[in-house]
C-alpha positions, 0 to 999 in steps of 0.5 A, a space after each residue: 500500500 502506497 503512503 500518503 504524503 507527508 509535511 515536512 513537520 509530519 516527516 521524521 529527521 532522516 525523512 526531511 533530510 533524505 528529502 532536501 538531499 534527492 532534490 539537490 541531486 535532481 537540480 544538480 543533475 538538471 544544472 549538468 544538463 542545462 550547462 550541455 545545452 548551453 542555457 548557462 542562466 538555467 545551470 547557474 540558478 539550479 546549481 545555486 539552489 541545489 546549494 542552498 538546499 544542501 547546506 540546510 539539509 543538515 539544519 532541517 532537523 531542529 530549525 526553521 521549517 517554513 524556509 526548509 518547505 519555501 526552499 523545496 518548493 523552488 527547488 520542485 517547481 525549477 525542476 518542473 520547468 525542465 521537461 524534456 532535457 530543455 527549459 520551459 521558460 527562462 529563469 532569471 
């Protein structure tokens, strides 16, 4: 049986910490994909970000949430915008 989904407060440490580390990968993994198709302006905000993210990973556990979910909901929705191996729209 498939779970529900869960908010980040509702989410145990390792979950809140797994879950800001699989979307860093995935916009480190889109930046490396962008940089190829010469969209430098895409690679750099998604590198940035996947940055930002990882270096709350670790502080997701006890500090701020709503800054841990405003931080993940960028991620995903810069991640959204790239479908297809190209971005949607330019992101500045």
């Amino acid at each position: 049986m498939r779970e529900s989904a869960k908010t980040l407060d509702a989410m145990t440490l390792r979950e809140r910490s797994d879950l800001m580390t699989s979307v860093a990968n995935a916009l480190e993994a889109t930046a490396e994909k962008a940089q190829q198709i010469g969209n430098d302006r895409f690679a750099a905000n998604s590198i940035s970000l996947a940055r930002i993210i990882s270096g709350c990973a670790g502080d997701v556990v006890t500090s701020n949430l709503p800054a841990a979910e405003l931080l993940l909901q960028h991620g995903i929705a810069l991640l959204a915008l790239f479908r297809d191996g190209r971005p949607r729209s330019t992101v500045h």
